[in-house]
C-alpha positions as CSV (number, residue, x, y, z in Angstrom):
1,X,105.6,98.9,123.1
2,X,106.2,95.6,121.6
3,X,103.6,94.4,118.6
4,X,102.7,91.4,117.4
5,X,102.0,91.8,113.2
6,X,100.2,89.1,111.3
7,X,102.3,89.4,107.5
8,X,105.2,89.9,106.3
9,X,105.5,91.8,103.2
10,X,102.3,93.6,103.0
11,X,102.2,97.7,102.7
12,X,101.1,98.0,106.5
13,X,103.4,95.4,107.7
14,X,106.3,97.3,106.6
15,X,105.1,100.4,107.3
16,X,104.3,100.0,110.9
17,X,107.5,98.4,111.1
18,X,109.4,101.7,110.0
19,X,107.5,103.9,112.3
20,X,107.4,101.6,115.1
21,X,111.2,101.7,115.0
22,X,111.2,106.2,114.6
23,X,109.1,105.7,117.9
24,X,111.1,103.8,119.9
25,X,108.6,100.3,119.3
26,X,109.3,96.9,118.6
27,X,107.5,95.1,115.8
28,X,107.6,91.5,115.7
29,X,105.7,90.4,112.2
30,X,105.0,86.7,111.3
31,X,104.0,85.1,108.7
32,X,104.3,82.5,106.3
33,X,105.7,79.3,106.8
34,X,105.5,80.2,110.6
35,X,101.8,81.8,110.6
36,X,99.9,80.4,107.8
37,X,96.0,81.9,108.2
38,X,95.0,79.4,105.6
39,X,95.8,76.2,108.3
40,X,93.0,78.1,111.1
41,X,93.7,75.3,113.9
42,X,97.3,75.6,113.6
43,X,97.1,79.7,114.2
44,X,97.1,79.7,117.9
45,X,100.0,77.1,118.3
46,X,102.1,79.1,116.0
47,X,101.6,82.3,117.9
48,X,102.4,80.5,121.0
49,X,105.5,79.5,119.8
50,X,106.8,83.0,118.5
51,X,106.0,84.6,121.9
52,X,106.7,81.8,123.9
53,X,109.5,84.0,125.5
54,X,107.8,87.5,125.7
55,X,104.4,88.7,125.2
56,X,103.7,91.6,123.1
57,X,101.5,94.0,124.3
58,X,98.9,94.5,121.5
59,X,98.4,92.2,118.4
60,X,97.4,94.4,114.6
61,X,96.1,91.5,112.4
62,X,97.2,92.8,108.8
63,X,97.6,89.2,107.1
64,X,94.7,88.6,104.4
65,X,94.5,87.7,100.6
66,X,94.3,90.6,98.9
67,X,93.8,89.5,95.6
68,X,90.6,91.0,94.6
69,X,90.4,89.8,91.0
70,X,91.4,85.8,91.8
71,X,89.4,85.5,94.9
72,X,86.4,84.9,92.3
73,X,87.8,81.4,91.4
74,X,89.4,81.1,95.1
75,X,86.5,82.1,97.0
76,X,86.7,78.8,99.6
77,X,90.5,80.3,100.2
78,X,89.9,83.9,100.6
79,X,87.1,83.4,103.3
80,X,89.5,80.6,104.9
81,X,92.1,83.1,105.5
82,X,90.2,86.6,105.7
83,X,87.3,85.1,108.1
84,X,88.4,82.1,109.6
85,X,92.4,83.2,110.2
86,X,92.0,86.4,111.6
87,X,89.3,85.1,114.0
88,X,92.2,82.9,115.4
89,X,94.6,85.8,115.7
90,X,92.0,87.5,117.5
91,X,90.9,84.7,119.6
92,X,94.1,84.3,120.4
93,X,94.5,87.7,121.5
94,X,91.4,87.8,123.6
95,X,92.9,84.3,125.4
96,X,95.7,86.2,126.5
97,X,93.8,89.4,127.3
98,X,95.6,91.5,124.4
99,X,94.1,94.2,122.6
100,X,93.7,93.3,118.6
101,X,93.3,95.8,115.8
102,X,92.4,94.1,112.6
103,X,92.8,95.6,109.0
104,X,89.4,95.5,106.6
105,X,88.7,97.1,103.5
106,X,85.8,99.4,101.8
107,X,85.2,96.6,99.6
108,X,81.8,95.4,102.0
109,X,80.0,98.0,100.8
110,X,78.8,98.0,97.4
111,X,79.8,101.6,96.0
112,X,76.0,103.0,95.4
113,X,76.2,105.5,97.6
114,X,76.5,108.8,96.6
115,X,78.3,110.6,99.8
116,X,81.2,109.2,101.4
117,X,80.1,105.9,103.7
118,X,79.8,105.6,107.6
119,X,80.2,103.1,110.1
120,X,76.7,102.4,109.8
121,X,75.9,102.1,106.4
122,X,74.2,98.7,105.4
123,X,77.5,96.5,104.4
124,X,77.0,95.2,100.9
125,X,80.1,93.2,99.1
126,X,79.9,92.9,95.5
127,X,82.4,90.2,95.6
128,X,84.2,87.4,97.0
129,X,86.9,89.6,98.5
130,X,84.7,92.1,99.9
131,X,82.4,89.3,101.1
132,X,85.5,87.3,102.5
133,X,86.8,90.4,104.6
134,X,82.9,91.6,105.8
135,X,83.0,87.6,107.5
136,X,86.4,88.5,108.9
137,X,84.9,91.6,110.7
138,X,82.1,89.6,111.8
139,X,84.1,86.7,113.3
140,X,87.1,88.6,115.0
141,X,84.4,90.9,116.7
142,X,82.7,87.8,117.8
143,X,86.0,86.2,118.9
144,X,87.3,89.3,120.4
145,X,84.5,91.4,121.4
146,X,86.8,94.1,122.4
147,X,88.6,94.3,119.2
148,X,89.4,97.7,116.7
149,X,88.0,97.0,112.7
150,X,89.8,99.7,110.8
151,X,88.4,100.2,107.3
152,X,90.7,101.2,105.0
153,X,91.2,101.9,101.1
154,X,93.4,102.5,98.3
155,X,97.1,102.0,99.9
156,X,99.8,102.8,98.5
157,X,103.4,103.2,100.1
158,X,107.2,102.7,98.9
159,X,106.0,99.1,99.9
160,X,105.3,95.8,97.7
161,X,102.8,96.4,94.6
162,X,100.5,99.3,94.4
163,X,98.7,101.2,92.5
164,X,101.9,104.3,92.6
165,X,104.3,101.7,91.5
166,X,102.3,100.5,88.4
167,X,101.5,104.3,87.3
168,X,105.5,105.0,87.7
169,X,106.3,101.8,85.9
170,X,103.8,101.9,82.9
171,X,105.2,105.4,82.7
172,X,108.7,104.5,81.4
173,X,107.5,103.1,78.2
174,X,104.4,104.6,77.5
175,X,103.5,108.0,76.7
176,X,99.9,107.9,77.3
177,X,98.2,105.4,80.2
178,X,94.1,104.5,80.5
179,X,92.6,105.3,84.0
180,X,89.5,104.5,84.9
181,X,87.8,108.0,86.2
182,X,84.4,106.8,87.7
183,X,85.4,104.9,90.6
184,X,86.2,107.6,93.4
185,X,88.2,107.3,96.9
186,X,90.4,108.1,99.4
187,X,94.2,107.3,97.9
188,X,95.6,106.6,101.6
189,X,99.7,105.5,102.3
190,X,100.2,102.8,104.6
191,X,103.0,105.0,106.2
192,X,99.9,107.0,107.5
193,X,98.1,103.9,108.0
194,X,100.8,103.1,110.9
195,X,101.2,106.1,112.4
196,X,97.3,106.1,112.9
197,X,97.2,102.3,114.1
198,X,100.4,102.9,116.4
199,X,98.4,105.8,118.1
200,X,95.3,103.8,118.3
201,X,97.5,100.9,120.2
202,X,98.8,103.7,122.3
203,X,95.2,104.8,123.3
204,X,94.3,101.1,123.6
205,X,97.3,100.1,126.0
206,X,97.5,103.4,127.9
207,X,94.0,103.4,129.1
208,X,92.7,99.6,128.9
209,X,89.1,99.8,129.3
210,X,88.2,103.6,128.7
211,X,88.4,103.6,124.8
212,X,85.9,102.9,122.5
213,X,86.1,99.3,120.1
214,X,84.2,97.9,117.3
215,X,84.5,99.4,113.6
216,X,86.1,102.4,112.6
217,X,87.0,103.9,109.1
218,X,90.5,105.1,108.7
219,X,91.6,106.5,105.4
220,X,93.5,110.1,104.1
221,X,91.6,113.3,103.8
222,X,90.7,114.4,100.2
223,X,89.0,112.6,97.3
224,X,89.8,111.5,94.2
225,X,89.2,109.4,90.8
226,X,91.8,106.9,90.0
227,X,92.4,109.1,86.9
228,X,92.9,112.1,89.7
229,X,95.6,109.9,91.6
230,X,97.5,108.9,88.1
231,X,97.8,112.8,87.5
232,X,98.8,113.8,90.8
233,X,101.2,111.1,90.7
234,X,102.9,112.2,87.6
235,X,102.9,116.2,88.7
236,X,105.3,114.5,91.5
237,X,107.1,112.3,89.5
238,X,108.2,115.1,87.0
239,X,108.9,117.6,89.9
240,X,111.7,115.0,90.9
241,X,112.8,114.5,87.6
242,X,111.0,110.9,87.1
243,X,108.7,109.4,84.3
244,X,105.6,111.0,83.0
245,X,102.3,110.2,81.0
246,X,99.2,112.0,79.8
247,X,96.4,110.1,81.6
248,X,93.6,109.3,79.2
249,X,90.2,109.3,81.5
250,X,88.2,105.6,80.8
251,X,85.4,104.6,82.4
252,X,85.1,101.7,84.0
253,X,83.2,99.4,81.1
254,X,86.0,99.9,79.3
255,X,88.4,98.1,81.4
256,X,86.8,95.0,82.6
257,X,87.7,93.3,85.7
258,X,86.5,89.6,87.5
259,X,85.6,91.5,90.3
260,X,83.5,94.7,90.6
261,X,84.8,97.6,92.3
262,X,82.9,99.9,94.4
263,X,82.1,103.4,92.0
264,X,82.5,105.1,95.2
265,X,84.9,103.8,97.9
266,X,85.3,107.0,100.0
267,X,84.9,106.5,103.9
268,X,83.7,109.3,106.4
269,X,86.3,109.2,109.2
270,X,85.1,111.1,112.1
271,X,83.6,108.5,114.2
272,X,87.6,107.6,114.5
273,X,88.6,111.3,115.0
274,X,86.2,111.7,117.8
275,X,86.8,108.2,119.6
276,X,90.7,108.4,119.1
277,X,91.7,111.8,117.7
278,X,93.3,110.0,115.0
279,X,92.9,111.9,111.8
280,X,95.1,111.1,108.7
281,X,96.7,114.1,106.4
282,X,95.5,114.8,102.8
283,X,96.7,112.3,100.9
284,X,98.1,114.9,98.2
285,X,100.5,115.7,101.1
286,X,101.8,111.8,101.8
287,X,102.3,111.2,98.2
288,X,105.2,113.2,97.1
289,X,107.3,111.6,99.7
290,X,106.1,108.1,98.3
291,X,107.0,109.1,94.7
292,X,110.4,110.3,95.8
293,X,110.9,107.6,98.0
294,X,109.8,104.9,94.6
295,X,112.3,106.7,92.4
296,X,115.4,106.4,94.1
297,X,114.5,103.3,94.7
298,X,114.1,102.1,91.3
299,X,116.9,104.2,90.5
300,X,119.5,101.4,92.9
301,X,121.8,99.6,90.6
302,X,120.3,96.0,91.2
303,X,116.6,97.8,90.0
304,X,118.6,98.7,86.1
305,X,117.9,95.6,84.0
């Protein structure tokens, strides 16, 4: 198969990219200065240009600001790019009778409930973010009405900035580290991520018109605070010989943010499992292989200040 990714450097980009190539796939990403989802009119002309020569057969739209905390003074820019961008990537899709999956985010609900959320839970975003990505659903369904929504939450990979690499990091100078410990979710790796979008693009190119669309949830099996995933992070860390911190449990008043996070971000993924038989491993199995992967690469020469 040859893909069509919106991004460059995000987690998912580069993850799909590494498994596309295990599989035998081709991944073509753009992005910036060539795709720029805050410029909307200029989106289809750009992906005209890229594929001028060969037409990939699926798009996975995984461009989006992602900065949760700034998109409260940047709210006009987040909804430009998270609504009004990826409803050109998927219009342009539909124009060229591709399938699209797009990337979105547990952040449009509001975190009140008090079991893990389904696809039809009433959406409620606490934020700009949230709200920005809940208009991004809403628009590339309504540009591509046969489009894939795959919520997600909590990535974290070898990949860019994440919540693994900050644990790791604070870790080598600090012998105790504050985690907040009443927000729970679904710690999920991006390398998972791919492997469940690639099969979904399989499904979707294999049998055009027998699979199910709209929104699906997709994270990792098992639950956890974020003071949970800063222990289990450090168990793996120190089984390979890397840095290590007593996590302090907080709560989260006493670590004040711009933007509100859901208290409970967990998403129920068996709509997906029963539409796709996609299911994604326990995320206590994905992340040792993240940690190691982390270490050694901070370990490189060029990483030693």
């Amino acid at each position: 198969m040859r893909i069509a990714v919106t991004g460059l450097t995000g987690q998912v980009v580069r993850a799909l990219a590494e498994r596309a190539e295990e599989r035998g796939d081709e991944v073509i990403a753009i992005g910036r200065p060539q795709l720029d989802l805050a410029m909307p009119d200029a989106v289809a002309g750009a992906l005209d240009r890229a594929f001028c020569g060969a037409m990939p057969d699926a798009v996975v739209s995984a461009a989006a600001y992602t900065a949760v905390d700034r998109a409260e003074s940047e709210a006009d820019l987040a909804m430009t790019i998270n609504a009004k961008g990826a409803a050109a990537v998927a219009a342009w899709a539909h124009g060229h009778l591709l399938p699209v999956v797009h990337l979105s985010t547990d952040y449009v609900f509001d975190g009140a409930k008090a079991t893990p959320y389904d696809e039809d839970d009433a959406v409620a975003p606490q934020g700009a973010y949230g709200a920005s990505k809940l208009a991004g659903e809403q628009a590339v369904m309504a540009a591509h009405p046969g489009a894939v929504i795959l919520r997600t939450a909590w990535v974290y990979s070898p990949f860019g900035h994440n919540f693994v690499k900050t644990m790791l990091r604070l870790a080598q100078d600090r012998d105790e580290i504050g985690v907040v410990a009443d927000q729970i979710g679904n710690p999920t790796s991006a390398l998972d991520i791919a492997d469940g979008v690639l099969d979904i693009i399989e499904a979707l190119t294999s049998h055009p018109g027998a699979t199910p669309r709209g929104v699906f949830h997709m994270t990792a099996a098992g639950e956890a605070s974020w003071a949970d995933f800063a222990r289990a992070i450090f168990a793996a860390s120190a089984a390979q010989g890397g840095p290590v911190a007593q996590v302090r449990a907080i709560a989260t008043a006493d670590y004040p943010t711009p933007a509100q996070r859901p208290a409970n971000s967990r998403l129920d993924c068996g709509f997906l499992a029963m539409a796709y038989g996609v299911r994604l491993p326990d995320w206590r199995a994905a992340l040792p292989t993240v940690v190691a992967r982390i270490l050694t690469e901070t370990a490189r020469p060029e990483h030693v200040a």
